[in-house]
N, CA, C and O atoms as CSV, one atom per row, in Angstrom:
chain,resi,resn,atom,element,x,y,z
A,1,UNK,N,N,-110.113,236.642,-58.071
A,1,UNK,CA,C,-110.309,237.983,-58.575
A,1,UNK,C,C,-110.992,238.839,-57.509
A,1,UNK,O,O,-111.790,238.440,-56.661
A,2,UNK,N,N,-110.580,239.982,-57.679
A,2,UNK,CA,C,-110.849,240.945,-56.351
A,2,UNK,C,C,-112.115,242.010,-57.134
A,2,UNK,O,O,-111.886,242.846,-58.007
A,3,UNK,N,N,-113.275,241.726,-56.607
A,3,UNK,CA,C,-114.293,242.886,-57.071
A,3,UNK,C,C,-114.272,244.172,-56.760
A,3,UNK,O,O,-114.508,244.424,-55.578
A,4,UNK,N,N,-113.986,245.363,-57.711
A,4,UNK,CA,C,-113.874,246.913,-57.418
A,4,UNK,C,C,-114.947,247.526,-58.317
A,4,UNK,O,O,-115.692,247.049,-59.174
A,5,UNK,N,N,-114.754,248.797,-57.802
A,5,UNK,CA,C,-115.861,250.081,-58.985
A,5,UNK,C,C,-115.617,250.913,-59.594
A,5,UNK,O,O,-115.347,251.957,-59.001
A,6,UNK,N,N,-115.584,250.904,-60.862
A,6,UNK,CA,C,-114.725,251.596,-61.491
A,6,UNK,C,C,-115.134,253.372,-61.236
A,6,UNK,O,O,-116.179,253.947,-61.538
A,7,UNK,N,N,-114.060,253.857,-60.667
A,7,UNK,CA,C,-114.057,255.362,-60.538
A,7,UNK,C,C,-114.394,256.258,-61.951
A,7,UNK,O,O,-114.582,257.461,-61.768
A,8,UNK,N,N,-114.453,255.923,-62.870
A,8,UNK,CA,C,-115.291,256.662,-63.904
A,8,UNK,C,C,-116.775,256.489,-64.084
A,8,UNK,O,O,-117.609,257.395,-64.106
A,9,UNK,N,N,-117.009,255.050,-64.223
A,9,UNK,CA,C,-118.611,255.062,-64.571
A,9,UNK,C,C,-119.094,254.096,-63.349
A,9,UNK,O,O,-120.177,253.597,-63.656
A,10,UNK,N,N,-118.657,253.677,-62.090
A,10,UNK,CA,C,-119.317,253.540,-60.851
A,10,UNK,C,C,-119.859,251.624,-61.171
A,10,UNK,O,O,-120.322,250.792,-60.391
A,11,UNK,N,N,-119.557,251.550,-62.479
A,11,UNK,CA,C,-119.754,249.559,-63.106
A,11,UNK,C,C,-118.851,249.236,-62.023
A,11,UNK,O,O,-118.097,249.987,-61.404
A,12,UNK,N,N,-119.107,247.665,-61.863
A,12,UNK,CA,C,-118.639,246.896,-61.136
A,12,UNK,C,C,-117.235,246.351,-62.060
A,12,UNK,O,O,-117.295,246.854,-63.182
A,13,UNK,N,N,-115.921,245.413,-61.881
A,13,UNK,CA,C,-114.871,245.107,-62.427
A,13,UNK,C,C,-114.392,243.945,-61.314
A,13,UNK,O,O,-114.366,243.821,-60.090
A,14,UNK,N,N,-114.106,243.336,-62.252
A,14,UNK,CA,C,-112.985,241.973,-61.797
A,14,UNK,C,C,-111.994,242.530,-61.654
A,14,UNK,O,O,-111.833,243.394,-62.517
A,15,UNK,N,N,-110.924,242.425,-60.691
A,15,UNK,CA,C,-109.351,242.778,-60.956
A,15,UNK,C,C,-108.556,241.402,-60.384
A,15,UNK,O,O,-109.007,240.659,-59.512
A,16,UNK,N,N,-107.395,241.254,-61.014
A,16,UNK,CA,C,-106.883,239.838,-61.121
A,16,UNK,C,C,-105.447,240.158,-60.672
A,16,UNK,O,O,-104.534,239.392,-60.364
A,17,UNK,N,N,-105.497,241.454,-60.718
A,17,UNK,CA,C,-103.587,242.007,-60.601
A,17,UNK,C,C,-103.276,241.386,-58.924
A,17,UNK,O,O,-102.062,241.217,-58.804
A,18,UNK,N,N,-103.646,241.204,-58.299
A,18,UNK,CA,C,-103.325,240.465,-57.187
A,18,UNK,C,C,-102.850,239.073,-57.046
A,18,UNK,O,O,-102.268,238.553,-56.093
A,19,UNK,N,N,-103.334,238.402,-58.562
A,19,UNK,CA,C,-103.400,236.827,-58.693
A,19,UNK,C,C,-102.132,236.650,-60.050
A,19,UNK,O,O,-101.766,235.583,-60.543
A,20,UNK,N,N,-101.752,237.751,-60.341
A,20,UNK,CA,C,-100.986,238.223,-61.012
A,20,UNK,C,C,-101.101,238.072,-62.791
A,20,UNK,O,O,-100.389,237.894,-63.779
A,21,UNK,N,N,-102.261,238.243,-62.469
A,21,UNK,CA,C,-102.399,238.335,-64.294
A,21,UNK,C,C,-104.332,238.844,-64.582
A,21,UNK,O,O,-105.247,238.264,-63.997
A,22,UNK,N,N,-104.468,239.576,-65.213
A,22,UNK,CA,C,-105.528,240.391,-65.237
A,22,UNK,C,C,-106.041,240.473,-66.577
A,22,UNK,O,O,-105.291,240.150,-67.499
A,23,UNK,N,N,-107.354,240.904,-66.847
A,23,UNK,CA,C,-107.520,241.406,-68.344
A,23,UNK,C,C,-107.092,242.585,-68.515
A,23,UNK,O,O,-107.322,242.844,-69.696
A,24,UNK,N,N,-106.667,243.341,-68.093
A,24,UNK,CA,C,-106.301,244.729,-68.318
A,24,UNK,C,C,-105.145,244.698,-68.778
A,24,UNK,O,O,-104.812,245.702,-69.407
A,25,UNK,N,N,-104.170,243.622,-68.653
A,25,UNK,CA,C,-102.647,243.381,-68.910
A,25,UNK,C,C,-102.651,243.283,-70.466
A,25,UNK,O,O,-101.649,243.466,-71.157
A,26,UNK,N,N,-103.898,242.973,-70.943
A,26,UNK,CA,C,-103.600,243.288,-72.667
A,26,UNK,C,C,-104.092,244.393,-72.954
A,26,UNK,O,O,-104.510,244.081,-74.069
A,27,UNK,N,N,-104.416,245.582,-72.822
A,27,UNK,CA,C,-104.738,246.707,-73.499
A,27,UNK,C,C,-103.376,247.292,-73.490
A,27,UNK,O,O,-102.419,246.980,-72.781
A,28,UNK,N,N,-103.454,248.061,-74.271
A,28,UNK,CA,C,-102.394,248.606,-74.945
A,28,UNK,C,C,-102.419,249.906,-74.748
A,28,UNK,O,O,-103.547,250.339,-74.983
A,29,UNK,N,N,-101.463,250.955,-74.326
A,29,UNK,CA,C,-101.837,252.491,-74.250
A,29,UNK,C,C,-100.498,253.129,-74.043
A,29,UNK,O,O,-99.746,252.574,-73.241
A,30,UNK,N,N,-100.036,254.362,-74.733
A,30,UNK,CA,C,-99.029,254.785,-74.710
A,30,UNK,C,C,-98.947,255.856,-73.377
A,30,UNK,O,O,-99.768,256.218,-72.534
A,31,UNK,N,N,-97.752,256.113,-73.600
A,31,UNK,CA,C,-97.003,256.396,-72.095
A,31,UNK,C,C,-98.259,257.410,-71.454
A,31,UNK,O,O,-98.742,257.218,-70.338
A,32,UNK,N,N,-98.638,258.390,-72.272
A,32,UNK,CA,C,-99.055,259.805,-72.434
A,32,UNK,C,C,-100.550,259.061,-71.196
A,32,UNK,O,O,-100.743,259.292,-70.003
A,33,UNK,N,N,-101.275,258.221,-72.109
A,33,UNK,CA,C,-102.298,257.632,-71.898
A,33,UNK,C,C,-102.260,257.528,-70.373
A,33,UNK,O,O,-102.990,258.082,-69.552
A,34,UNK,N,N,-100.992,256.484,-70.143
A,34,UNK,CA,C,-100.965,255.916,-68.916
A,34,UNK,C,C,-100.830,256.754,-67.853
A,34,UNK,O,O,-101.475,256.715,-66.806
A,35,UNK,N,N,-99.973,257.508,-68.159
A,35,UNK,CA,C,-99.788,259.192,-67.391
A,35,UNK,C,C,-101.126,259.716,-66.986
A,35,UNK,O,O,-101.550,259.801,-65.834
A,36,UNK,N,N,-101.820,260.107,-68.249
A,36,UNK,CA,C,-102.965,260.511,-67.661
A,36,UNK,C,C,-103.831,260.167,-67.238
A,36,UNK,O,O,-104.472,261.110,-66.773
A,37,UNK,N,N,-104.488,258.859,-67.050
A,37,UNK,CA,C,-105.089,257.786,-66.159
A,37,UNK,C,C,-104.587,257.535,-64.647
A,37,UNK,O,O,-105.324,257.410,-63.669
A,38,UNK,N,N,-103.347,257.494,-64.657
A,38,UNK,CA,C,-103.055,257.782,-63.140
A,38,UNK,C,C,-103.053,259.480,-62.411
A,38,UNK,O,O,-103.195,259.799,-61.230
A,39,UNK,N,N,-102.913,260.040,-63.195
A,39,UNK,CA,C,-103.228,261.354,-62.459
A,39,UNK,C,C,-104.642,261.210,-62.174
A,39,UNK,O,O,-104.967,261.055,-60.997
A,40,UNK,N,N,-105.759,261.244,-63.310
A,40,UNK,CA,C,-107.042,261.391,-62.771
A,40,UNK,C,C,-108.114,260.226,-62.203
A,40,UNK,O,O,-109.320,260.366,-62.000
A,41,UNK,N,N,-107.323,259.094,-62.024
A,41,UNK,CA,C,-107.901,257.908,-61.205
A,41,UNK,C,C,-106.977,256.995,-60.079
A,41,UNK,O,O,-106.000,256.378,-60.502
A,42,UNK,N,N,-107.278,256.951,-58.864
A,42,UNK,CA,C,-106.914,256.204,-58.141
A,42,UNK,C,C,-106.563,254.874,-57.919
A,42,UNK,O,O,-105.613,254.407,-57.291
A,43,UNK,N,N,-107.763,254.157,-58.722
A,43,UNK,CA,C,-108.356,253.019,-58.918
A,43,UNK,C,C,-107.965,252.533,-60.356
A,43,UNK,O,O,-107.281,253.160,-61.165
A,44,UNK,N,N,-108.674,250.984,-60.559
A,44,UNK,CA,C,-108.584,250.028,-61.577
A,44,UNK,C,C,-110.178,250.884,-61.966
A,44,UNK,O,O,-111.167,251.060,-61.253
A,45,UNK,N,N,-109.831,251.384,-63.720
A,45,UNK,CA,C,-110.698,251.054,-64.397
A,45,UNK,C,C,-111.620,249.968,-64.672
A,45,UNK,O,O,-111.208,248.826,-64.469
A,46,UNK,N,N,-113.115,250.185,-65.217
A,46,UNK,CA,C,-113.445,248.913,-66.326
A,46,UNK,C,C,-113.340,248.917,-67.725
A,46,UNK,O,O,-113.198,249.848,-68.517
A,47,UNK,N,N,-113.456,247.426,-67.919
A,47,UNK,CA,C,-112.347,247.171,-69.643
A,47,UNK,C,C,-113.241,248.399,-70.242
A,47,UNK,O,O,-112.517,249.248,-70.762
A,48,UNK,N,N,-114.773,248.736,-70.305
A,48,UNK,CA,C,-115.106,249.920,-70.979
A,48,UNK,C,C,-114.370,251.257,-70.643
A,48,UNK,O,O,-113.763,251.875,-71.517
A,49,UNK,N,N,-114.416,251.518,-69.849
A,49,UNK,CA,C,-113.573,252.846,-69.810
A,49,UNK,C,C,-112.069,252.505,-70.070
A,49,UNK,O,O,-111.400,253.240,-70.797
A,50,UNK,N,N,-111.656,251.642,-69.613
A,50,UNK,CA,C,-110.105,251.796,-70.184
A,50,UNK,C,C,-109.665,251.250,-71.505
A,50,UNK,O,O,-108.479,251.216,-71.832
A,51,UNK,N,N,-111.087,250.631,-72.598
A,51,UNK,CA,C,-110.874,250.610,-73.722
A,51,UNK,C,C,-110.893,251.874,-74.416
A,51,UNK,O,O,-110.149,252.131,-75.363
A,52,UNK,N,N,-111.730,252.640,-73.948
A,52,UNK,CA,C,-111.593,254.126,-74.871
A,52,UNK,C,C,-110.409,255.116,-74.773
A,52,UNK,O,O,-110.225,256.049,-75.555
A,53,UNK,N,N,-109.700,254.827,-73.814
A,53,UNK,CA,C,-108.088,255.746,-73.493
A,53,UNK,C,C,-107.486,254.512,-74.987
A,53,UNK,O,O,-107.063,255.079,-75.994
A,54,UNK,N,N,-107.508,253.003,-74.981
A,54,UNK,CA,C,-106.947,252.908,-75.832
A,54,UNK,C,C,-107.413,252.916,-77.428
A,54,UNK,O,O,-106.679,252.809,-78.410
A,55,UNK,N,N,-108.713,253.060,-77.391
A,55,UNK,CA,C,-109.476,253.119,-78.958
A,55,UNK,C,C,-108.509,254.875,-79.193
A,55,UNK,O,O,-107.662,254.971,-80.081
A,56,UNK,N,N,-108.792,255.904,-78.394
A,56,UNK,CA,C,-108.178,257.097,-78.553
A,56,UNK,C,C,-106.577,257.139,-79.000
A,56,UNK,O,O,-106.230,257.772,-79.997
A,57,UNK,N,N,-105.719,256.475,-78.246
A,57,UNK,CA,C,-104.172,256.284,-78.881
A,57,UNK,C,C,-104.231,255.536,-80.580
A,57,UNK,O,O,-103.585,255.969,-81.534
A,58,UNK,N,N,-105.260,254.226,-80.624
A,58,UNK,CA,C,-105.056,253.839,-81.940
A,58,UNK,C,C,-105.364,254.695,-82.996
A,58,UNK,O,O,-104.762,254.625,-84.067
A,59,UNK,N,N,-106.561,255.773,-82.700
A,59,UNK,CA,C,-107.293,256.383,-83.712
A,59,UNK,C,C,-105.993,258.145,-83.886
A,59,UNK,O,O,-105.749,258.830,-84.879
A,60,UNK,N,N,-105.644,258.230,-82.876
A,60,UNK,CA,C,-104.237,259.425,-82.916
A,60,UNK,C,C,-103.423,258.935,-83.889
A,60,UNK,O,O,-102.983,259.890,-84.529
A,61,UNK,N,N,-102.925,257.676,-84.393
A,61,UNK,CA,C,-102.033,256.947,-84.564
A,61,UNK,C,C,-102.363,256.525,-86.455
A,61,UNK,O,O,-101.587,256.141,-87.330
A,62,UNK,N,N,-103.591,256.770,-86.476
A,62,UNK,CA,C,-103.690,256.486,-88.147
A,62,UNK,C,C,-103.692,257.842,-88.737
A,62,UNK,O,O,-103.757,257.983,-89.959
């Protein structure tokens, strides 16, 4: 696992996408989501920040 910082809140993150399988590979987020995460970040989130893009799609969704 490759250690990065997450460009929103500056926390430290595991990333695994190099080893080809990651925790991030289970969150869930619709297109819109994903769209807008790559426009305004460069980088690998942490599971906290990129759980709230998906707590936000589930809570749109009820």
């Amino acid at each position: 696992m490759t250690q990065k910082k997450c460009p929103q809140c500056s926390n430290i993150l595991e990333c695994g996408v190099d080893q080809g399988t990651c925790w991030c590979f289970d969150i869930r987020l619709d297109v819109e989501a994903l769209k807008n995460i790559r426009e305004m970040y460069e980088d690998c989130l942490c599971k906290d920040c990129l759980t709230r893009f998906e707590t936000n799609v589930v809570n749109q969704k009820i």
